[in-house]
C-alpha positions as CSV (number, residue, x, y, z in Angstrom):
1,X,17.5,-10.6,-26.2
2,X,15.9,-9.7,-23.0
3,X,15.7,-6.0,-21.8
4,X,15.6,-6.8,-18.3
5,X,17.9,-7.9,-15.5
6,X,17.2,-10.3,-13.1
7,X,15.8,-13.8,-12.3
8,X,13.2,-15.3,-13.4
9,X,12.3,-19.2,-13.6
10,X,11.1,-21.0,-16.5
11,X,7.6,-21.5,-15.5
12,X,7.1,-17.5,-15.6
13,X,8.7,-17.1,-19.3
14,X,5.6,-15.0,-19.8
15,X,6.0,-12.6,-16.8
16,X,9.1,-11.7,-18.4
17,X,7.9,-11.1,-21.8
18,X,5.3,-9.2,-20.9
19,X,7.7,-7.0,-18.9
20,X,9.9,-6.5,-21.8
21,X,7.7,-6.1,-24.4
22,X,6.3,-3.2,-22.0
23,X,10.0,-1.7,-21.6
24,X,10.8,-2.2,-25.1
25,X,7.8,0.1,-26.3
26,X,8.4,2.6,-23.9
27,X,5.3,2.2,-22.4
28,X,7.2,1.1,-19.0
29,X,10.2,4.3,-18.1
30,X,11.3,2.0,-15.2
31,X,10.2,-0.8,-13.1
32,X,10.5,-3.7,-11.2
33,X,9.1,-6.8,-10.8
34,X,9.3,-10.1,-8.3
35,X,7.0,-13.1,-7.9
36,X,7.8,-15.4,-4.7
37,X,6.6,-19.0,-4.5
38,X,7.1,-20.6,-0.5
39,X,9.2,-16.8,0.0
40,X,11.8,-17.4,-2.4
41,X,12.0,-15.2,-5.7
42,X,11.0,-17.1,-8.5
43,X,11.0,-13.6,-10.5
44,X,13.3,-11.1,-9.3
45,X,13.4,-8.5,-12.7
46,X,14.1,-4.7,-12.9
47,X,15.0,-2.5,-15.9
48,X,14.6,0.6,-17.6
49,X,15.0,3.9,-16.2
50,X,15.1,5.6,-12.6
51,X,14.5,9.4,-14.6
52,X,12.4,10.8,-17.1
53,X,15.6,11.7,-19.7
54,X,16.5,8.2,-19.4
55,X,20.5,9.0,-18.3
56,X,20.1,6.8,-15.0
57,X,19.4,2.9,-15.3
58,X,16.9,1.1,-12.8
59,X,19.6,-1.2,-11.1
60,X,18.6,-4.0,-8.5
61,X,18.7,-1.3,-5.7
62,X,16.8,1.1,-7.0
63,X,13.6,2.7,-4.3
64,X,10.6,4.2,-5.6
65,X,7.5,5.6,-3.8
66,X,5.2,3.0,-3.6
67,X,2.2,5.2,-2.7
68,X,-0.4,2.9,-1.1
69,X,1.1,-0.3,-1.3
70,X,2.4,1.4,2.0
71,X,-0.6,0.6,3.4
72,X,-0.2,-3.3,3.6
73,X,3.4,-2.8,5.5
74,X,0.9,-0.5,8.1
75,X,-1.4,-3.1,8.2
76,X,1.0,-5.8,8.8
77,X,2.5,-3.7,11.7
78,X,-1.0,-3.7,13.1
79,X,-0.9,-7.7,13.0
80,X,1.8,-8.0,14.6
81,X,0.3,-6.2,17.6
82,X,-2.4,-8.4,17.7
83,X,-0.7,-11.3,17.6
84,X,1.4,-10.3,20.7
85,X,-1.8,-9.5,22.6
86,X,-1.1,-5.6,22.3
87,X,-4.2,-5.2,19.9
88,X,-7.9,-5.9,19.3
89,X,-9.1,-5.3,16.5
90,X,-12.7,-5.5,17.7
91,X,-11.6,-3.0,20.6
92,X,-12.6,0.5,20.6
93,X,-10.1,2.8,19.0
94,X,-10.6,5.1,22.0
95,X,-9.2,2.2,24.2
96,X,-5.5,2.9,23.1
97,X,-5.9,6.7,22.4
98,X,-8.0,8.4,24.7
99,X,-8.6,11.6,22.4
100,X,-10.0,9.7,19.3
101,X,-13.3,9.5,21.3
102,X,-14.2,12.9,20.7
103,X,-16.8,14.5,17.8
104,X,-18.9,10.9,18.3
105,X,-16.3,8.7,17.5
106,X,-16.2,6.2,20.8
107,X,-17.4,3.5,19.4
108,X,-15.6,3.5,16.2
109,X,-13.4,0.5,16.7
110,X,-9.6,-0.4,15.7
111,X,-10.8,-3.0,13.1
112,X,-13.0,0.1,11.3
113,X,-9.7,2.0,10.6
114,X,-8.1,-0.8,9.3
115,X,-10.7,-1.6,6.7
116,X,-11.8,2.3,6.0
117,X,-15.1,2.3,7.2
118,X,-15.0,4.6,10.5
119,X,-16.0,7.4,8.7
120,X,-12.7,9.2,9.3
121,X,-11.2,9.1,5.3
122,X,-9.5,12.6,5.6
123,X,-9.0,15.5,7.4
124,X,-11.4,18.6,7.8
125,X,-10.0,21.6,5.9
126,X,-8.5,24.1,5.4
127,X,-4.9,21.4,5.6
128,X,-1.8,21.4,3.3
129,X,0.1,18.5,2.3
130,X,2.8,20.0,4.5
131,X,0.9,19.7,8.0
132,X,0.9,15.9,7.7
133,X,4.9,15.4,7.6
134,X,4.1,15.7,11.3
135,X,2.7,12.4,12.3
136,X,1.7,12.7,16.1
137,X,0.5,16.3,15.4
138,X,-1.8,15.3,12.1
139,X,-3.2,12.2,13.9
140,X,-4.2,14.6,17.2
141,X,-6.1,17.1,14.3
142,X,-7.8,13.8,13.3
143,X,-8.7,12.8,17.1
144,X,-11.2,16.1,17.1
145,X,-12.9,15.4,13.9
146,X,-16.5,14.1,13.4
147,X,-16.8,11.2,11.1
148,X,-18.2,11.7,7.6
149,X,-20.3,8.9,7.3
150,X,-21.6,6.4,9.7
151,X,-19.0,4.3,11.3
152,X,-18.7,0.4,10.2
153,X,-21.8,0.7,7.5
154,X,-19.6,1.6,4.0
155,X,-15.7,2.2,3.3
156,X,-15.0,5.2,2.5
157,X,-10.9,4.9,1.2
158,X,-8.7,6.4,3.7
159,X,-6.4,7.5,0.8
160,X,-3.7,9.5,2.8
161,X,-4.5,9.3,6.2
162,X,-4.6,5.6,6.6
163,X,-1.0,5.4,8.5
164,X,-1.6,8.4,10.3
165,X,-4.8,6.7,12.1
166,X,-2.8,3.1,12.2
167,X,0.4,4.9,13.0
168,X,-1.1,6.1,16.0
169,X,-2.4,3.4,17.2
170,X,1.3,1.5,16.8
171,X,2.8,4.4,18.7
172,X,0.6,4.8,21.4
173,X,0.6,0.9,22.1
174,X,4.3,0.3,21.8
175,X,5.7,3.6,22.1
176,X,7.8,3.6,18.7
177,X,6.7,5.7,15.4
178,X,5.1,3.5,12.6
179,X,8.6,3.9,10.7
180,X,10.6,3.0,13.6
181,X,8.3,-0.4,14.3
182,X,7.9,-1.3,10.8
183,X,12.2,-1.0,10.1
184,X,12.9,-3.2,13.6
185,X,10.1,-5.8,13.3
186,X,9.8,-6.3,9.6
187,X,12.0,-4.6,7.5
188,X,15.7,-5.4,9.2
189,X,14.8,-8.8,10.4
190,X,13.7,-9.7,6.6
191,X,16.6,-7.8,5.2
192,X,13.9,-5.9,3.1
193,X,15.3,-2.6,1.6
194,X,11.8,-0.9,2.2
195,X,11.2,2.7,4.2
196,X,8.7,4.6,5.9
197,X,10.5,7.3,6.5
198,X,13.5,7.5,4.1
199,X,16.5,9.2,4.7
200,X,18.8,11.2,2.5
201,X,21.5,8.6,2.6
202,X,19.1,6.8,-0.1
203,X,18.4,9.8,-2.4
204,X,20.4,9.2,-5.3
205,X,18.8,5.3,-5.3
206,X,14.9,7.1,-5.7
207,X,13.3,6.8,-8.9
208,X,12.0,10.2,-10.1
209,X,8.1,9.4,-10.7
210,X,6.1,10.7,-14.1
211,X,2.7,12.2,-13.1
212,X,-0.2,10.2,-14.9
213,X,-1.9,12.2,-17.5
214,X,-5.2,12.8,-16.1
215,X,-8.2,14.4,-18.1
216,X,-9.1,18.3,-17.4
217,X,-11.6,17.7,-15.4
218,X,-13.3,20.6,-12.9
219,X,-13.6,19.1,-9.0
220,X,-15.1,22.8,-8.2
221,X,-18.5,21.3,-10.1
222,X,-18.6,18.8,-7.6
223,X,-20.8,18.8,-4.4
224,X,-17.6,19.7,-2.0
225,X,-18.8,18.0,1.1
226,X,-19.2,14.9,-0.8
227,X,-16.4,12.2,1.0
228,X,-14.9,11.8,-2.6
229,X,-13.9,15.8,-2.6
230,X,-12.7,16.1,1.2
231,X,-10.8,12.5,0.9
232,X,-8.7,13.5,-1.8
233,X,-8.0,16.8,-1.6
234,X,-7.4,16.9,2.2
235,X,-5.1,17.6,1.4
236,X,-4.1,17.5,-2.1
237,X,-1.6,15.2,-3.4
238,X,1.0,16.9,-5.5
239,X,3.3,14.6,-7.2
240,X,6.1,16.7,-7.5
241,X,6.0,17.1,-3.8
242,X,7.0,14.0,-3.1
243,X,10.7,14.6,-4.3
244,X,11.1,16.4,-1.6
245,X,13.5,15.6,1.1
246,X,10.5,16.5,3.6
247,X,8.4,14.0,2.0
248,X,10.5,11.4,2.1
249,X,11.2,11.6,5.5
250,X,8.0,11.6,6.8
251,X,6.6,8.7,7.8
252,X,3.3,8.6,5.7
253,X,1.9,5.2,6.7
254,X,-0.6,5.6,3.9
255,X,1.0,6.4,0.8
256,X,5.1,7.3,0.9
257,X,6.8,4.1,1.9
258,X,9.9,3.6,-0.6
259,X,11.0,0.2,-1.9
260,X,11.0,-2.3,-4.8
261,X,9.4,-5.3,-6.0
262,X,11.7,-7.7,-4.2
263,X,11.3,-5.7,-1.0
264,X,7.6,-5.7,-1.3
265,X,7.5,-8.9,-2.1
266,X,9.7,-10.3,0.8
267,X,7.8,-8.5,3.6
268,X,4.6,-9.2,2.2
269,X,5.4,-12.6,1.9
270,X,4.9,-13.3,5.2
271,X,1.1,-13.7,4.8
272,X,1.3,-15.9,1.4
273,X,3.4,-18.0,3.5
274,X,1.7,-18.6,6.4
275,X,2.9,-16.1,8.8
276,X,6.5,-17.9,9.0
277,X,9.3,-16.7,6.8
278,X,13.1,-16.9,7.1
279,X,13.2,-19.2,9.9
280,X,11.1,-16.9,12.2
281,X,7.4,-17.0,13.0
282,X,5.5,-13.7,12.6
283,X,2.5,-14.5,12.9
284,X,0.0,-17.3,13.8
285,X,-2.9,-18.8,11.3
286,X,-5.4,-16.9,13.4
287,X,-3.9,-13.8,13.0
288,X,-3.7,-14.1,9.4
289,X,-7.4,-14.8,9.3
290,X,-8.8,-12.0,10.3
291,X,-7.5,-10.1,6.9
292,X,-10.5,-12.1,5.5
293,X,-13.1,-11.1,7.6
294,X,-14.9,-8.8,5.0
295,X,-15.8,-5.6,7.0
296,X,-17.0,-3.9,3.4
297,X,-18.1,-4.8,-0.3
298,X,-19.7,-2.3,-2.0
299,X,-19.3,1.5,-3.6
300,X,-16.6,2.9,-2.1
301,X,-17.4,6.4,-0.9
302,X,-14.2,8.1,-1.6
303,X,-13.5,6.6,-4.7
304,X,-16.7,5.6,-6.3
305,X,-15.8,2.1,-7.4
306,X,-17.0,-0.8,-6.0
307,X,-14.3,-2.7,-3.4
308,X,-14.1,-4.7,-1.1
309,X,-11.7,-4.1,2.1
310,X,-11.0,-7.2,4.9
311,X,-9.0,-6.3,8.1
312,X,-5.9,-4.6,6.3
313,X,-6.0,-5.5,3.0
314,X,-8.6,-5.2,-0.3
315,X,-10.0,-8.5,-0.7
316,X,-11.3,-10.5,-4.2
317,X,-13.5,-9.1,-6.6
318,X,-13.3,-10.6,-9.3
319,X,-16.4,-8.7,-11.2
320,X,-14.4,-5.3,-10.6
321,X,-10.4,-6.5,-10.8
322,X,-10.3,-10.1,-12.6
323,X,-6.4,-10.6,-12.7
324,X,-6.9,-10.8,-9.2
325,X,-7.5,-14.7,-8.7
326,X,-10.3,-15.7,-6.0
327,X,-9.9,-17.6,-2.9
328,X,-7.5,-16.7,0.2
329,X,-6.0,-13.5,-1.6
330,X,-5.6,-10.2,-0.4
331,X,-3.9,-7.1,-2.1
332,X,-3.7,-3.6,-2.5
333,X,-2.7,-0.8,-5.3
334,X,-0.8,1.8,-5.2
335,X,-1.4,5.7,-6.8
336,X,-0.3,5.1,-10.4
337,X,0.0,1.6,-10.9
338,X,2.0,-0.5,-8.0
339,X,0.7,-3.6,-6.5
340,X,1.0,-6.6,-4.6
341,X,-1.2,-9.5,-4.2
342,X,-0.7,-12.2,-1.6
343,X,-2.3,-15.6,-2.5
344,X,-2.1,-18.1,0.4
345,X,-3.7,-20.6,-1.0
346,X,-0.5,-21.0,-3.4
347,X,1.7,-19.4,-1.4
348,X,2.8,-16.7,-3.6
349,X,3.6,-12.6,-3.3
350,X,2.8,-10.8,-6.8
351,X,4.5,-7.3,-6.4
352,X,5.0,-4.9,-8.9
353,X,6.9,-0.9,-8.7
354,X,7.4,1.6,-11.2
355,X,7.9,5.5,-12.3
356,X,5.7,6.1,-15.0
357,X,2.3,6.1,-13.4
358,X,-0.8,5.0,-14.6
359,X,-3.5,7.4,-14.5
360,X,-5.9,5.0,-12.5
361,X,-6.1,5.5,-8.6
362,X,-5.7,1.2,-9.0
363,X,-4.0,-0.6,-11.1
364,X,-3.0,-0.3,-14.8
365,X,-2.9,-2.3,-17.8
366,X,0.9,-3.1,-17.6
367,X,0.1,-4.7,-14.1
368,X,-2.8,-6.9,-15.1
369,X,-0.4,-8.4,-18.2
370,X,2.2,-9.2,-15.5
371,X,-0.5,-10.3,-13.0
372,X,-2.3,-12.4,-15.8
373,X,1.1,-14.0,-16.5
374,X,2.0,-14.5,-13.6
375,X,-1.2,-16.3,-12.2
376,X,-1.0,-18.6,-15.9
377,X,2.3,-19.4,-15.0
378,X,1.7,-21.0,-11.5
379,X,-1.6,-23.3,-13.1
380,X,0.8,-25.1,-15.5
C-alpha cells in the first residue's frame, strides 16, 4: 500500500517507491514531489507531515520555504526582461541603477549578478537578518559596498542576497517589487501556488521546517574576512526565523519563496519546455540560451565546492552532482535539501520540497534516489 497521495504514471513506479520507502522510515517528515514531461505532471505526489509532532498531514496544498530554489523564479523574472528588450545581461549593472557604481563596481555587469561572480556575495557587517526584510533599503546598503573579489573571474554564491541584487534590478526596470513581477507574470498566469512574499492568509498551509543537524563546528577559527565567513553569516540564517510572519512576507528573492513541488515544477517548466507553456509564449529559444553560457566552473568561494553557475541557473557537473544528467540541464538546490532540475533536451521539470532538512547546503540523499529514479524512468 502506498503512503503517498497523488499521481504518478507507470513509467516512474520507482520515483514513487523511493518516495515511500523514505516516508515509511521516517527519514522523510513531509514532502512533495512532481516530475513534468512536455509541462504536464507525470508525478504529482505529497505525503507525510506539515509539523514536527506529526498532528498535521502534508495535503496537495500544502507551502513550504523553498530556500534557494527561490533563486531560479528570480532568475526567470530576469529573462523575461530580457526577452522584452528591458534587460541586457552583458549591460552594466550601473546602467539600470545608478548607485551600484559606487566602491569600484561600474563595470560589474547584470549577467555577473546572475551567475554570482561580481564579487558582491553578501553584505558588509555589522547586518541582522532583520535589516533585509526591507528590500529597496538592503539593496541601497549593497549599492555602497566594494566587491570581495574580482568581478567576473570566480563565483562566489550569493547565498541570501541574490534577489536583493536581481530584485533591484526588476524594480528599477519595470517599476514593480520582485514579488509583485514574479505573482503577475509567472505565478497567476500559470496558476502556480508559489510566493515571494507570502501573506498571512496562507499561514496555516506552511510546513513547519526541522533544522538539519549540523556538526559543532567553531566559524570564530576561521579567517573572518574569508568570502565563505562574510557570505554566510551576513547575515546569519536562523531557521527558526523564518516562521515568522515578517519572514514570510518579505520578499527574499534569494532564499524565502514558498511553494511545492507542483508549483515549482509548473513555473519552472517553462524552460524544459521551450519557453512556451499553457498556450502562452514566455520566452524565445534565444533567451533560453543564455542560461548556458557558463560564466563560472570551478571552487566556489563562498561555499568551497566546486560548481558551475550559467546566466541564472547552476549548470552540469556531473564529477561533483551525478544524478544530475548532462546535456541542456540547468538546476538549483535549495538550504536543506529542495531542488529542481530543468532538462530541455527531454523536456522535463524534476522538483522536489520538503521539511526535514538535510544538513547539506545542496542536495541530500533522499533527493538523489528520487532524482536517480526519476532520470531511469524517462530512458526506458
Amino acid at each position: 500500500m502506498s503512503v503517498s497521495s497523488g499521481l504518478c504514471h507507470d513509467d516512474f513506479a520507482a520515483v514513487r517507491a523511493a518516495f515511500d520507502q523514505h516516508l515509511g522510515s521516517g527519514a522523510e517528515l513531509g514532502a512533495a514531489l512532481c516530475v513534468t514531461v512536455d509541462g504536464d505532471p507525470v508525478v504529482d505526489l505529497w505525503g507525510g507531515y506539515a509539523d514536527p509532532a506529526r498532528s498535521v498531514p502534508w495535503r496537495a496544498d500544502t507551502l513550504v520555504d523553498v530556500f534557494s530554489v527561490t533563486k531560479t523564479m528570480t532568475a526567470l523574472c530576469a529573462l523575461l526582461l530580457v526577452e522584452r528588450g528591458d534587460l541586457d545581461v552583458d549591460q552594466r549593472v550601473a546602467h539600470y541603477w545608478p548607485e551600484f557604481a559606487a566602491n569600484g563596481k561600474d563595470a560589474i555587469e547584470v549577467r555577473h549578478l546572475l551567475a554570482h561572480t561580481s564579487g558582491v556575495s553578501g553584505w558588509e557587517k555589522p547586518i541582522e537578518l532583520a535589516d533585509i526584510y526591507d528590500a529597496e533599503a538592503a539593496a541601497a546598503r549593497l549599492a555602497t559596498q566594494a566587491p570581495w573579489w574580482e568581478p567576473g573571474t570566480a563565483s562566489g554564491y550569493h547565498a541570501i542576497n541574490y534577489g536583493h541584487l536581481v530584485g533591484e534590478l526588476v524594480r528599477r526596470i519595470d517599476g514593480r517589487s520582485l514579488g509583485r513581477f514574479f505573482a503577475e507574470e509567472l505565478a497567476v498566469p500559470l496558476g502556480a501556488d508559489f510566493h515571494i512574499g507570502t501573506g498571512p492568509e496562507h499561514a496555516d498551509r506552511i510546513a513547519t521546517l526541522v533544522p538539519p543537524e549540523l556538526p559543532e563546528f567553531d566559524l570564530g577559527a576561521l579567517d573572518q574576512d574569508s568570502v565563505l565567513i562574510k557570505t554566510l553569516t551576513s547575515p546569519w540564517l536562523d531557521v527558526a526565523e523564518t516562521a515568522t510572519p515578517q519572514w514570510r512576507a518579505a520578499e527574499i528573492g534569494g532564499t524565502n519563496g514558498h511553494g511545492n513541488a507542483r508549483s515549482v515544477a509548473r513555473v519552472q517548466s517553462v524552460i524544459a519546455n521551450g519557453g512556451e507553456l499553457g498556450g502562452r509564449k514566455f520566452l524565445s529559444p534565444s533567451t533560453i540560451e543564455l542560461i548556458f553560457r557558463e560564466q563560472a566552473d570551478g571552487i566556489d568561494l563562498a561555499l568551497l565546492s566546486p560548481l558551475r553557475f550559467g546566466i541564472g541557473y547552476g549548470l552540469p557537473r556531473p564529477q561533483t552532482f551525478p544524478h544530475i544528467p548532462d546535456g541542456r540541464v540547468c538546476w538549483w538546490a535549495g538550504y536543506g535539501g529542495a531542488m529542481v532540475v530543468n532538462d530541455l533536451d527531454r523536456r522535463i521539470t524534476f522538483a522536489y520540497t520538503m521539511n526535514r532538512m538535510a544538513t547539506g547546503l545542496i542536495g541530500s540523499d533522499r533527493c538523489d534516489s528520487y532524482l536517480r529514479a526519476t532520470f531511469e524512468g524517462v530512458r526506458r
